[in-house]
C-alpha positions in Angstrom: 0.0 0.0 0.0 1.4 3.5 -1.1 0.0 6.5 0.6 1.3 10.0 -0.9 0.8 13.0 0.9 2.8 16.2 2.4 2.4 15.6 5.9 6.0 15.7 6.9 6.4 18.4 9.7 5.2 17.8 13.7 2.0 16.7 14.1 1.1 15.9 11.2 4.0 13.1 10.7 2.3 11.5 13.8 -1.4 11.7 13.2 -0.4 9.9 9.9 1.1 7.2 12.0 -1.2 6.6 13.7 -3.6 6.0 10.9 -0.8 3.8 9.7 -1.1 1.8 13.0 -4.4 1.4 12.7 -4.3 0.1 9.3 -1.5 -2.4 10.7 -3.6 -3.9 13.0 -6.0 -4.8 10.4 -3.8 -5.5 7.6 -0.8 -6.8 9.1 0.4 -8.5 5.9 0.0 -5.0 4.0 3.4 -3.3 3.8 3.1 0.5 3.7 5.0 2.6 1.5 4.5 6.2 3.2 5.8 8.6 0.0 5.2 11.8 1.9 7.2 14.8 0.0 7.8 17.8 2.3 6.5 21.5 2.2 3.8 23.4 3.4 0.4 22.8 2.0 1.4 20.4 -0.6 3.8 23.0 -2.7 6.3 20.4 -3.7 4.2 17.6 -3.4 1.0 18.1 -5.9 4.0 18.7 -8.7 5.5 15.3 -8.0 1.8 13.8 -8.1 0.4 15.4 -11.1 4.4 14.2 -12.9 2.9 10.4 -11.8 -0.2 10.8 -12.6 -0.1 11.9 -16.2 2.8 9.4 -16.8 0.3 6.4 -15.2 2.1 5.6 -12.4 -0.3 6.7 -9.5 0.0 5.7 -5.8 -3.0 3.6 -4.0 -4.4 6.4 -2.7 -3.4 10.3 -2.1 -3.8 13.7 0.2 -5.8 15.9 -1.7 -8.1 19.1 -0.6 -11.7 19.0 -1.0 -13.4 21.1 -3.7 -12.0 22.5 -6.6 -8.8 21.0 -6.2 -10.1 17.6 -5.9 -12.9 18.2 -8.5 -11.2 20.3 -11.6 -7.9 18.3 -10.8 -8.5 14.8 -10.9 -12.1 14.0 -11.4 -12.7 16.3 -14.5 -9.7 15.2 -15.5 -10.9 10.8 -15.3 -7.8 10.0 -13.0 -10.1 8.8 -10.0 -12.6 6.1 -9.4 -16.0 6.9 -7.5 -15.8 5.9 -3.9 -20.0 6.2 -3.8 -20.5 2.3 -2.7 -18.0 2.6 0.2 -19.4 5.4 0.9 -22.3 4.0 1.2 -21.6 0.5 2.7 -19.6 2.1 5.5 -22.8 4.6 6.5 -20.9 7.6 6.5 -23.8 9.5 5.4 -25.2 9.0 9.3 -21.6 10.6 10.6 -20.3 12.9 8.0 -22.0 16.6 7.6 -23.8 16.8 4.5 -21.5 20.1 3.6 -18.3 18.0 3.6 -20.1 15.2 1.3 -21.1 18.1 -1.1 -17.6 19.0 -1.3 -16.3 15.7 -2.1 -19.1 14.8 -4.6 -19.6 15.7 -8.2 -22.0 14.5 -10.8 -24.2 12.4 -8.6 -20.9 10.4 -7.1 -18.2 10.5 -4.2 -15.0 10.9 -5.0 -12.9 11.1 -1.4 -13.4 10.6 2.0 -12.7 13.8 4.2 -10.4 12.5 7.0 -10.6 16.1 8.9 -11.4 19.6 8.9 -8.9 22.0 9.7 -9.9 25.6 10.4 -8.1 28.3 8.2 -9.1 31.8 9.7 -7.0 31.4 13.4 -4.9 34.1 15.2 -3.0 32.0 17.2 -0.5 34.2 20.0 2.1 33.6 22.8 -0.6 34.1 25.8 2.0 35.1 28.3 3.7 37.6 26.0 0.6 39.0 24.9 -0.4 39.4 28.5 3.1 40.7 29.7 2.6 43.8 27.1 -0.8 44.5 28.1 -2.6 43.8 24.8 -5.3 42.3 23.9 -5.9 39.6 21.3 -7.6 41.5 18.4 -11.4 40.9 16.8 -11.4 43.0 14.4 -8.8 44.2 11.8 -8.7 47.6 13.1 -8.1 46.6 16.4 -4.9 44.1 14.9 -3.0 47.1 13.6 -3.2 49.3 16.7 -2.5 45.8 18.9 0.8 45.3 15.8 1.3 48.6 16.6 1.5 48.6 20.7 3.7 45.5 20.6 6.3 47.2 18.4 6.4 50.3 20.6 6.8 48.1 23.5 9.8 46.2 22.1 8.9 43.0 19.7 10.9 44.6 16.2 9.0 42.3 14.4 5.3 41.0 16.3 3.5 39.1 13.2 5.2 36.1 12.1 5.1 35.6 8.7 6.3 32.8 6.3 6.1 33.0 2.2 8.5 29.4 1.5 6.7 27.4 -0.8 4.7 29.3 -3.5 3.3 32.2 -0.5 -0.2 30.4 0.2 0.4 31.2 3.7 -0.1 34.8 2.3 -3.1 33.6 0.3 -4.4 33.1 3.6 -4.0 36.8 5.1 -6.1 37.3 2.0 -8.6 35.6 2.3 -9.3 35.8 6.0 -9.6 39.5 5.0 -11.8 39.2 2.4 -13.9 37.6 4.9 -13.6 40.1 7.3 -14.5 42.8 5.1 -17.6 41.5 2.9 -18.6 38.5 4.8 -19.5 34.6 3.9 -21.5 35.9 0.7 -19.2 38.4 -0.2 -16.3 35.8 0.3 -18.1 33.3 -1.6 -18.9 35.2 -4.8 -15.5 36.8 -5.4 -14.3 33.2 -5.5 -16.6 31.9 -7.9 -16.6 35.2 -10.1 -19.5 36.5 -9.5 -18.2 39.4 -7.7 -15.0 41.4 -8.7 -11.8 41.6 -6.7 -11.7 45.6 -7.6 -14.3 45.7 -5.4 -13.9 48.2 -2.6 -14.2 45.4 -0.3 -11.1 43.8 -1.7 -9.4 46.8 -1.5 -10.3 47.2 2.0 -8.7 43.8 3.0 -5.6 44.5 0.4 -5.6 47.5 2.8 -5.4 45.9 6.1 -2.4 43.7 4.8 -0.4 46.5 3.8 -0.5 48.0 7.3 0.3 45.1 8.8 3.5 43.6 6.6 5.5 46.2 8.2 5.5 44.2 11.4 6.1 41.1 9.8 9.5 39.3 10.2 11.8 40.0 6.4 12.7 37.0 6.0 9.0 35.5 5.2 10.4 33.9 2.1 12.8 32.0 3.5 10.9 30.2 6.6 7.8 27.4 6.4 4.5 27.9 8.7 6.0 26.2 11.0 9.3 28.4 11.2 6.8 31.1 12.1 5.2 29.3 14.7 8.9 28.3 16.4 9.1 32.0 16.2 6.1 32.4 18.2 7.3 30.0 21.1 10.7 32.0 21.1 8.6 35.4 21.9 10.2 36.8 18.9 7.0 37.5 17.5 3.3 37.3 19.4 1.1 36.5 16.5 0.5 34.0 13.7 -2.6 33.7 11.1 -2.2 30.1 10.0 -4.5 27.1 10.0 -5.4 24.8 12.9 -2.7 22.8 11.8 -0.4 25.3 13.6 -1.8 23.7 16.9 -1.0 20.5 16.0 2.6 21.7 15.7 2.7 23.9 18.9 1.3 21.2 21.5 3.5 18.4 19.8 6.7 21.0 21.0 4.5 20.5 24.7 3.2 23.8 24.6 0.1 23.6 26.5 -3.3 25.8 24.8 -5.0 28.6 26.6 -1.6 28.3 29.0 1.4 28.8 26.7 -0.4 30.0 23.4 -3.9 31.1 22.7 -6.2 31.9 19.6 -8.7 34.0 18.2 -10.2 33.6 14.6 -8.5 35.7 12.5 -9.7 39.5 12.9 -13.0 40.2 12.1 -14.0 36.8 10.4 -16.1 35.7 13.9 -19.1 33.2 13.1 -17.6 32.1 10.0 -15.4 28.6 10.0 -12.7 28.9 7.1 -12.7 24.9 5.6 -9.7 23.3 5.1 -10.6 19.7 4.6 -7.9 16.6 4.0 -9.0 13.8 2.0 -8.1 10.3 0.6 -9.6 8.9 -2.8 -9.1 5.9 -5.2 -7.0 7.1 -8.5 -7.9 4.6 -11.7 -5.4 1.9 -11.7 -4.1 1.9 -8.3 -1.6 -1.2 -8.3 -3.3 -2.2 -5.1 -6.8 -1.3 -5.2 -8.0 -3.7 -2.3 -5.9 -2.3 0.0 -6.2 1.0 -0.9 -10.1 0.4 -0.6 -9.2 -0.8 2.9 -7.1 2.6 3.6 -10.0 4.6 3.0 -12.6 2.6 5.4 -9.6 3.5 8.0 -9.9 7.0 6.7 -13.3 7.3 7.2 -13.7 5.8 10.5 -14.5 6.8 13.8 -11.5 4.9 15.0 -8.9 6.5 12.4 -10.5 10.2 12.8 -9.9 9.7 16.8 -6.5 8.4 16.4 -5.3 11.3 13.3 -7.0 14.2 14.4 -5.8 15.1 18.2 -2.0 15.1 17.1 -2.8 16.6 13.4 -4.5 19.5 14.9 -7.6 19.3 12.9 -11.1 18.3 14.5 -12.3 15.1 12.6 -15.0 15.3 9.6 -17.4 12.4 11.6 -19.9 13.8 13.9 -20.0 10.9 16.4 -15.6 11.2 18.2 -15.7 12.0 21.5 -14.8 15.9 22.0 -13.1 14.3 25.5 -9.8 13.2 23.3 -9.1 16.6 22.4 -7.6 19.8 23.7 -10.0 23.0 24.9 -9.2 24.8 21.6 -10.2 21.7 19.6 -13.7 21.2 21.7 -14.0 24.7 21.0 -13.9 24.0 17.8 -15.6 21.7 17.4 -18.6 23.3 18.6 -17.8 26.5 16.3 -17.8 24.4 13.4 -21.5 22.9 13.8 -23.0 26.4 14.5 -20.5 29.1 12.4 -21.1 29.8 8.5 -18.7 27.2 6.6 -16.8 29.0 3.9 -14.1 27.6 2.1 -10.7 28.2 1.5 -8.9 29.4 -1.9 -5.3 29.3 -0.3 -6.1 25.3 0.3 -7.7 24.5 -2.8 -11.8 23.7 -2.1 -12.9 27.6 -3.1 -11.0 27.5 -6.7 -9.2 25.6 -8.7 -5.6 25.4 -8.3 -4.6 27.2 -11.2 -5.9 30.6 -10.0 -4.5 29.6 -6.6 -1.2 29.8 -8.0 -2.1 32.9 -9.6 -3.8 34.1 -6.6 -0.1 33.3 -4.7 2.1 35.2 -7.3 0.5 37.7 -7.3 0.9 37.9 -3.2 4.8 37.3 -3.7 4.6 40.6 -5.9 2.4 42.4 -2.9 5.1 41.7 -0.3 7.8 44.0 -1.8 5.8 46.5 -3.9 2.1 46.8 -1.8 0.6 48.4 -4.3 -3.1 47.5 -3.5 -4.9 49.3 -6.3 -2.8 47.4 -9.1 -2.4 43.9 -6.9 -6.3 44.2 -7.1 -6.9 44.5 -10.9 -4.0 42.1 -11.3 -6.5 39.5 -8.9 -9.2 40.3 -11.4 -7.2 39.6 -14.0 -6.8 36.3 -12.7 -9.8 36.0 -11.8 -11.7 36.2 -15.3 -8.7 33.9 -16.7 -9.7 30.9 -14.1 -12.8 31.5 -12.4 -15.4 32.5 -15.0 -15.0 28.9 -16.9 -15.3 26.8 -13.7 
């Protein structure tokens, strides 16, 4: 059995081996090839896959986002095999949100099993650094520049960590979080399916907020990973990091302890809404071992796997029915966010568009780091924007 994925850095290494254990137990005769290639958010690793892929040589099964980037990748393109009887003969319908099965489905079929959800509008912060300034943790984007602001007068040179390694998705995410913030859920939703224009003065407004608050950010962005930033956040070198849930996974596996050591807020001014970032395994056409990658996705999709992954991953699971008990107060938290906030998804993370304009979407951010021009950076998005969006 070959799994493929780009779950390489802490936490995420060890919720995957646990799934792995799991499988073990049930398999013990299947020997597991884990092909995971490193760098945040699958940069490196969705090049190697779509290279074996097109040449025919694809693993059992593979790590692939939700939405668009499942769907215009791979399905549209006939690389994957429905999953709709599992689906079925498992009864995940019972345990899975209907929003996450919409997400995976296309054409009246499944296509992937969501394994998690991560959250990707978080403000996560050194708690006792934060509280030894005085500030507060921001709610609203406003409110984040003067806190930026305070922090640098009282000594941190640089108080947002930032990274750009990889392609500057991590950047994508400032964006989108803002977008959020500054039109809301519809708003969000109809600038990333083209039906509203990224000159829009909302836009403009959460270009706006970026701009005032790269000038706290560390200047090395481009050379450091998410979670470089987050190590940068345990040293008290900076206080504040906008990065998925995934950046829990990664603090409390360095034994940092939540609500005691680090804290988090969703990202400024996006309250009520829950940011989707969902993780997924499906069946490509001609796996070499189909069986067992079949059995790989029941472990996927079970309560058992989702209990085991999900606690060190960082993510809370996609099932409905795993005990909120295994998993830390931010988790639980959560947890209950996610069954009663507006689900939006994410572009950064491939389930809003397809990955083309994502990469678009992520030049064009490397270009806003070092010339912040928002008025151009915004027709440059809508540029992109009619090129990838309007045929989708």
């Amino acid at each position: 059995l070959e799994i493929f994925s780009w779950w390489t850095g802490p936490g995420e290494k060890d919720g995957l081996a646990e799934m792995f254990k799991i499988y073990k137990n049930k398999y013990p005769s299947v020997t597991i090839t884990n092909s995971a290639v490193a760098g945040g958010a699958g940069s490196t690793a969705k090049a190697v896959l779509a290279t074996r892929m097109q040449g025919g040589r694809p693993p059992d099964s593979f790590q692939v986002h939700a939405g668009q980037e499942l769907i215009s990748s791979w399905v549209k393109a006939n690389k994957m095999e429905a999953i709709t009887s599992i689906w079925n003969s498992e009864g995940w319908d019972s345990k899975i949100p209907k929003d996450l099965k919409d997400i995976v489905s296309s054409n009246g079929e499944v296509w992937s099993v969501p394994v998690n959800v991560h959250r990707g509008n978080a403000l996560w912060y050194n708690k006792k650094l934060l509280d030894s300034k005085g500030v507060t943790a921001p709610d609203t984007p406003e409110q984040m520049t003067s806190a930026l602001s305070s922090l640098k007068a009282k000594g941190v040179a640089f108080p947002l960590a930032l990274a750009s390694k990889g392609g500057n998705w991590q950047v994508q995410m400032l964006l989108e979080n803002n977008i959020l913030a500054a039109g809301g859920a519809d708003f969000y939703k109809n600038v990333m399916s083209g039906k509203a224009s990224f000159t829009d003065a909302k836009v403009v407004q959460a270009l706006s907020w970026m701009k005032q608050w790269l000038p706290y950010a560390n200047t090395d962005n481009s050379s450091i990973d998410w979670d470089e930033a987050d190590n940068r956040v345990i040293a008290g070198t900076a206080v504040f990091h906008i990065m998925g849930d995934w950046a829990k996974g990664d603090f409390t596996s360095k034994n940092w302890v939540p609500n005691t050591d680090f804290g988090v807020v969703p990202s400024p001014g996006t309250k009520g809404n829950y940011m989707i970032v969902c993780d997924t395994f499906g069946l490509p056409k001609g796996a070499p071992d189909r069986d067992n990658a079949i059995g790989w996705l029941k472990v996927c999709g079970s309560q058992e796997g989702q209990a085991a992954f999900n606690p060190k991953k960082g993510s809370i699971p996609a099932r409905t029915d795993v005990s909120p008990s295994l998993f830390d107060v931010i988790a639980q938290s959560f947890i209950a966010e996610f069954k009663t906030d507006t689900l939006v998804p994410s572009s950064a993370h491939g389930s809003a568009t397809p990955p083309a304009f994502a990469s678009a979407v992520n030049d064009e951010m490397g270009q806003f780091i070092q010339n912040k021009d928002v008025t151009k950076t915004a027709s440059n998005l809508q540029k992109a924007s009619d090129e990838f969006l309007k045929t989708s």
